[in-house]
C-alpha positions in Angstrom: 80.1 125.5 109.1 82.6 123.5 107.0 83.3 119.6 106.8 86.9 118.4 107.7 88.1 115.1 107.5 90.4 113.7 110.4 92.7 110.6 108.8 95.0 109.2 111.5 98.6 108.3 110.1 101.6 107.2 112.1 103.8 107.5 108.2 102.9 103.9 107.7 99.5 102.8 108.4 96.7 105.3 107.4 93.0 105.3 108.8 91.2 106.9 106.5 87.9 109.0 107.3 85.6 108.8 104.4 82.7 110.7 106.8 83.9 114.2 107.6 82.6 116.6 110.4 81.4 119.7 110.8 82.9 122.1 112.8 82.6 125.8 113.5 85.7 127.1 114.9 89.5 126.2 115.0 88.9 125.0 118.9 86.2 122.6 117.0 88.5 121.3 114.6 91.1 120.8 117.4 88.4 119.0 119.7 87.2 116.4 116.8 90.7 115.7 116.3 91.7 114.6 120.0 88.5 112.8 120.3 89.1 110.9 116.7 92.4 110.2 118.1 90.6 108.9 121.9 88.8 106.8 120.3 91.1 105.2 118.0 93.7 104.4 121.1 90.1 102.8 122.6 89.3 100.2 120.3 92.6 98.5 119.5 94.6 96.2 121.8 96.5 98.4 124.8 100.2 98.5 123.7 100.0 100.0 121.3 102.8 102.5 120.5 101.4 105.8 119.5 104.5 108.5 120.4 104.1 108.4 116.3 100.6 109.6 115.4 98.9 112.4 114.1 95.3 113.6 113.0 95.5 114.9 109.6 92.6 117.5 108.8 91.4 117.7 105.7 88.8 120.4 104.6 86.4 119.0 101.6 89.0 119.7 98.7 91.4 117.5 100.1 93.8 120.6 101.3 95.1 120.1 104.7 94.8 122.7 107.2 96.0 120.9 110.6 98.3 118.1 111.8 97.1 117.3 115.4 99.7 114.7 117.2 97.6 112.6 119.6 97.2 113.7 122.8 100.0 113.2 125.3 97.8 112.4 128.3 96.1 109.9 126.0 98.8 108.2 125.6 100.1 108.3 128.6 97.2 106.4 129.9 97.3 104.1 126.7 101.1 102.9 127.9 100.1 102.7 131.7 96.8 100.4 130.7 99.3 98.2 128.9 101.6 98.1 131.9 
């Protein structure tokens, strides 16, 4: 098992994630990153534009091994909230 850090970034605002996860598996890693990305679209205000965001992932040395966008359906269903 190995700790990855998912930090959300759209180029200009930066979420940092100062916790880390542990996942198994690649799938794993990909999974914690849509659901870090879920629930960032969640808790702020609907209307937000996120055609722009990723999930950067981080192993423990600060090496990153992934950049997820966020998921399309997400934010499809983001925009249509907001509508």
């Amino acid at each position: 098992m190995a700790v990855h850090f998912f930090h959300c970034t759209d180029g200009f605002d930066f979420v940092l994630d100062r916790v880390g996860q542990n996942t198994r598996s690649r799938q794993d890693l990909h999974v914690a990153a849509c659901l870090v990305a879920n629930r960032m679209m969640r808790a702020l205000p609907p209307g937000a534009d996120w055609s722009n965001w990723v999930v950067s992932v981080q192993n423990r040395k600060g090496r990153m091994v992934d950049v997820i966008p966020f998921p399309v359906e997400a934010r499809a269903g983001a925009q249509r909230e907001a509508a």
